[in-house]
N, C-alpha and C positions, 0 to 999 in steps of 0.2 A: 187334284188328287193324282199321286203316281202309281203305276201298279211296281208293286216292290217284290222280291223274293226274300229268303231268310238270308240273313247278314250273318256275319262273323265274329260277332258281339251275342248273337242271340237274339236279338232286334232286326229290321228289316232294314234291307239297303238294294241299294238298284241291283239288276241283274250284271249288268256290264262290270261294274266291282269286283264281283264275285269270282269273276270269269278272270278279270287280270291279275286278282290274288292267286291263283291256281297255278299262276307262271313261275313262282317261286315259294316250294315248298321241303322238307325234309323230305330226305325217300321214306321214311318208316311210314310217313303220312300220305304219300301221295297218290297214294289208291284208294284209300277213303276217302281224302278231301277231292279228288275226280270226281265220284260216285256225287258227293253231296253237290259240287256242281253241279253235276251234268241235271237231277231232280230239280234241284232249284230254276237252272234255262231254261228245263220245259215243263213248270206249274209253276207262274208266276203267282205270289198272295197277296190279292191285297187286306191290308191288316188295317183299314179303320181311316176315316176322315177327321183329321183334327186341324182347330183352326193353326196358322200360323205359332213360332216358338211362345211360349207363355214366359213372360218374363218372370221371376220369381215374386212372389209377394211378400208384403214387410213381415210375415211370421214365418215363412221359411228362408234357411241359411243355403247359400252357394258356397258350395265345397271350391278349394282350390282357384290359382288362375283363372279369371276367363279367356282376357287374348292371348294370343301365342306370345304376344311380347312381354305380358306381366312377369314381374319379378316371382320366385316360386319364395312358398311361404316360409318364415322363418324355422328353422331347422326344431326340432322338440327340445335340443340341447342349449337353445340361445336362451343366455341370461335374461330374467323377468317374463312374468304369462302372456297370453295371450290375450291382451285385454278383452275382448269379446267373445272368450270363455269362460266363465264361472270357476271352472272345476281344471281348468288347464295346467296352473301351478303343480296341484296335486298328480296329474298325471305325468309330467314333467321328471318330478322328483322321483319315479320310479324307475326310471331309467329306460334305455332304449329295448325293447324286443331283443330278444336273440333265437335264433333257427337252428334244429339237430335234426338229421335227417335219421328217421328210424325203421321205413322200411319202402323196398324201391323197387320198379319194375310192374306196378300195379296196372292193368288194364282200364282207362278211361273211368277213375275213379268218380263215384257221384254221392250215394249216400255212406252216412261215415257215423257207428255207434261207440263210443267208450265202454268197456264192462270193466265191473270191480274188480277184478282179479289181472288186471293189466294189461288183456289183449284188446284187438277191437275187429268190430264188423266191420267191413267197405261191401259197397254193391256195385259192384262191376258193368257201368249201362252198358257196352256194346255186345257184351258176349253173356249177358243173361246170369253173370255168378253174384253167388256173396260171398265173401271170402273172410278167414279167420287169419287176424295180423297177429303173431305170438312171439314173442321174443326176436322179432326180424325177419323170421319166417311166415310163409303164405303159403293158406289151404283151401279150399272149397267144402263150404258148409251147407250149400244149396245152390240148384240151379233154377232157375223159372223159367220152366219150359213153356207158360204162354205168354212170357215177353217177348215184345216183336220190336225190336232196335230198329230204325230208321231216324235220321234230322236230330233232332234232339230229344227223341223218342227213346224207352227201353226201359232196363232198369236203374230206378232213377234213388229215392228218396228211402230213411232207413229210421225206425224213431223204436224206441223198448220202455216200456213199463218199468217204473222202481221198484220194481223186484226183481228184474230181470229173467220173467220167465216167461214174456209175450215180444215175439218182435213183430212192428209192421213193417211193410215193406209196397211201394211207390213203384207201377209200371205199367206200359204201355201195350196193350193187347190190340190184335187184330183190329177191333172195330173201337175202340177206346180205351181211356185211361183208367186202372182199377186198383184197389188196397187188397193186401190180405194180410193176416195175420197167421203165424207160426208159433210155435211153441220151441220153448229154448229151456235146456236143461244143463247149460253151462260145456256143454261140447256139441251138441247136433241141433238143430232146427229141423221141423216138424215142417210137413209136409200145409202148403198155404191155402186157408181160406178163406175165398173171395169175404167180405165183409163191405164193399160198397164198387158197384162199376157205372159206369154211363159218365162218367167225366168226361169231356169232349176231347178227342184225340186228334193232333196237329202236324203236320209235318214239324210244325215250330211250336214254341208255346204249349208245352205240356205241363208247366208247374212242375209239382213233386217233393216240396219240401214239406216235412212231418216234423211235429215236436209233441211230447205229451204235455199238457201246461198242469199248474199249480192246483187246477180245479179237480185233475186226474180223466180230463176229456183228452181226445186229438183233436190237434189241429191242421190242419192242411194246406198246402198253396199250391193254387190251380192255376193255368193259363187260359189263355180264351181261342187258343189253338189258332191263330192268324183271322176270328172272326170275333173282331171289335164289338158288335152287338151283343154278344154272348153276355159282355161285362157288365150289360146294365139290366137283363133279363134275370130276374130274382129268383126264378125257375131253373136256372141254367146252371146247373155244378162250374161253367168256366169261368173264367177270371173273375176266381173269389178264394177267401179265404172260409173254409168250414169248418165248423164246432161238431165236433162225432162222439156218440157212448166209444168205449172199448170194441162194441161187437159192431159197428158202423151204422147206426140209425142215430138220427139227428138227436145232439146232447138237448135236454132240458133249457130253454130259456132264451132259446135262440128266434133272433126277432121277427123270422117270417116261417115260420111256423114248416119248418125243414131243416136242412143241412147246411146254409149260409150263413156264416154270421159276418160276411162285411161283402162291398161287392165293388166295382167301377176297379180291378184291380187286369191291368195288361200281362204281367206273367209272372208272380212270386217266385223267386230264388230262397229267400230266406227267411225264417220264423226265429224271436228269440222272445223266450222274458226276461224283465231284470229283475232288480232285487224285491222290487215290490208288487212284481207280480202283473205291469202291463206288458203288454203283447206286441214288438215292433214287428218289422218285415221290411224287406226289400226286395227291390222291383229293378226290374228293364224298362226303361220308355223306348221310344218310335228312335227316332235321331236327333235328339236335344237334350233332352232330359231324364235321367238316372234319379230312381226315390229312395229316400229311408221313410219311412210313416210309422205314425204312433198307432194302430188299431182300436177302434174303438166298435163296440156293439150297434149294427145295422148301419154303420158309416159308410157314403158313398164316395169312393176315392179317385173319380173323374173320368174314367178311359172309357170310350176312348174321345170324349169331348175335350178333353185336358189333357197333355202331357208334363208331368211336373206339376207346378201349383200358378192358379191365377184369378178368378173371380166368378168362375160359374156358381151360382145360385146352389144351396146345397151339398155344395162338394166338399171336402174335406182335404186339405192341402199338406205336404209334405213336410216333416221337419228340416229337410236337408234335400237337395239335388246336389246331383254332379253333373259335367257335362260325359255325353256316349262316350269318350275316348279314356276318359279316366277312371272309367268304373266298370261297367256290364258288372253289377251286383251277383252276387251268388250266394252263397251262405253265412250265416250271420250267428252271432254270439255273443253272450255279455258274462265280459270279465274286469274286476278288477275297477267297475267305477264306470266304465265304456259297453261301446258296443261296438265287434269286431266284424268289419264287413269285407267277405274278398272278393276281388275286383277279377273279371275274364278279361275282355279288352283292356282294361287299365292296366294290370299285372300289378298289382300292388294289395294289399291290407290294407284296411281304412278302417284306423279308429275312430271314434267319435265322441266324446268324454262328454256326458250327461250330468244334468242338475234337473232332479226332479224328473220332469219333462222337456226339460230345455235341453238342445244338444248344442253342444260346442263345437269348435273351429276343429272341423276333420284333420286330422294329422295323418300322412300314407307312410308307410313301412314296408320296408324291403322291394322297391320300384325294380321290375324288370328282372329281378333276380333269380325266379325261377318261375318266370312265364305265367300261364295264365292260372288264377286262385277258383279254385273251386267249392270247397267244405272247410267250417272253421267249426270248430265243438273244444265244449268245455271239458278239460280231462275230470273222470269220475273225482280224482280226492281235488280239483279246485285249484291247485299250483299250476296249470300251464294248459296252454292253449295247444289244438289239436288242428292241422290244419295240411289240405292233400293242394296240389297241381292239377290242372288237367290239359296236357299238353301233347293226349294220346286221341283229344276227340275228333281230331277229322280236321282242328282249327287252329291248333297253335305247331309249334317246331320244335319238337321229343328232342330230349338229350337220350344217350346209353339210357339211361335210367328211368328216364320217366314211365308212367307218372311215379310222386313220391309222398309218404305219408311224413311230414316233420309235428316237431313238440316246438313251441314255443314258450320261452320263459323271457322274465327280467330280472 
């Protein structure tokens, strides 16, 4: 076992890494990615003993290449499907993504809400705002003054009611991670309260991704804050996915008789349903393996015994892996037949075109093109994808503009 500190993907990697990333960096960045050095050299974490890589198993799919020398995958536009996608033809003939940048200059954008009337919330992790995006213009609609920004700590995750007159909102306080809920009346938000705390809080590994699902619960994705045990402790709010009433006490139905409804989960980035109402997510693994998983009620989803999918007793294995350099997973979405997943370390969109339950042969969109993917959401009317940057977090290399909010159509 090594002892590791937080990596640059969001995942753990040697301290020495860390240290020689630091050598080259944008100036806008380089007095926050100092700082997250310098905490990282002197609190090493160790985040969990797992056996050696788990090679995939025959029910989960390997995204992309695996050696450096593989040919990269057929283009989305090359004539006939994909034979070992089901649904690839049809995703094919939609045509390629397209990117419109619609508002820019956002501070280390993290959660990201659509409202009916055309604007949207962003929550600003490092400096504690939520900000209202309105015709290209940006305002401040609230601040949380007991978020305390550190690592990949603050304010983080952003989810609203269909009606849109409850927002939650995902952040890191003093002594842990806590929800509250605010009241929105189509221009102000209402001053937050607390509705569930004691989430375990991490220099790394804080979770934070919220969605209301189809049932009219929340859902959450927690990390296990760099303490692998946390994941398999049923007791433990960390790395798990939770089922909540509205007011934050454990929904109805959930299988241990509290606030978890799945667990063995290392740091959830992203929550989506699709058209039929199952519940994906995506994950960060250690240094091998990047997940998509299907959720299912009281499923234990390996961490930190497994990284990716492999034969532990019990475990419930991924539909999809990627390797750490092509993914660091983040926010997640299902549009159009897919599931849209964006990538930190990888810098790319990854679709994933489903049948049923079955995912198909990930196709990446827009590689490198504007750094690292943070939030992807479905716009409120349905025609296009919602999706920010985040290259103001202490970890990638800010253009003018960054970070930036784009619309993505076909």
């Amino acid at each position: 076992m090594t002892q590791l500190a937080a990596g640059a993907g969001g995942r753990s990697a040697p301290a020495d890494n860390l240290v020689m990333a630091a050598t080259s960096m944008h100036p806008k960045n380089r007095l926050r990615r100092s700082s997250f050095i310098a905490v990282c050299s002197a609190l090493l974490v160790l985040t969990g003993c797992t056996s050696p890589a788990n090679e995939p198993s025959a029910d989960t799919r390997t995204a992309g290449p695996t050696p450096a020398s593989s040919p990269p995958p057929p283009s989305p536009d090359s004539a006939g499907p994909r034979p070992t996608s089901p649904s690839a033809s049809t995703v094919q003939s939609r045509g390629e993504p397209r990117a419109r940048e619609i508002a820019s200059d956002i501070e280390t954008p993290w959660g990201l809400v659509p409202l009916k009337d055309g604007s949207f919330l962003i929550s600003e992790r490092d400096i504690r705002k939520i900000v209202r995006v309105k015709d290209g213009s940006i305002s401040t609609v609230r601040t949380i003054d007991e978020a305390d920004p550190a690592g990949e700590g603050g304010l983080l995750g952003l989810a609203i009611t269909p009606d849109e007159m409850t927002v939650f909102g995902y952040y890191t306080a003093s002594s842990d991670n806590r929800i509250v809920s605010m009241s929105w009346d189509g221009r102000d938000l209402g001053s937050p309260k607390v509705i569930l705390k004691g989430i375990p809080k991490g220099f790394i590994h804080n979770g934070g991704r919220m969605v209301v699902g189809p049932d009219g619960y929340l859902y959450v994705g927690t990390g296990e804050s760099g303490s692998g045990k946390l994941s398999q402790n049923k007791k433990s709010l960390g790395g798990k996915i939770l089922r909540l009433r509205l007011d934050g006490r454990p929904a109805p139905g959930n299988p241990f008789d509290n606030e978890v409804f799945s667990y063995g989960h290392r740091n959830v980035q992203g929550l989506a349903f699709d058209d039929q109402g199952r519940l994906w997510a995506s994950e960060f693994g250690q240094q091998t393996w990047d997940e998509l998983n299907l959720i299912k009620k009281g499923a234990d989803y390996g961490w930190p015994e497994v990284e990716g999918s492999g034969n532990a007793k019990g475990m419930t294995n991924p539909k999809v892996v990627w390797h750490t350099d092509d993914a660091s997973p983040s926010g997640l979405a299902y549009w159009q037949g897919s599931l849209w997943m964006a990538g930190l370390r990888g810098e790319r969109l990854w679709q994933i075109p489903l049948d049923g339950t079955k995912a198909g042969d990930p196709i990446a969109h827009f590689k490198g093109d504007y750094g690292r993917l943070r939030t992807v959401q479905v716009a409120v009317d349905g025609n296009s994808l919602l999706l920010t940057n985040s290259n103001t977090d202490g970890r990638g290399d800010p253009t003018k503009d960054d970070d930036r909010l784009f619309r993505i159509t076909r």
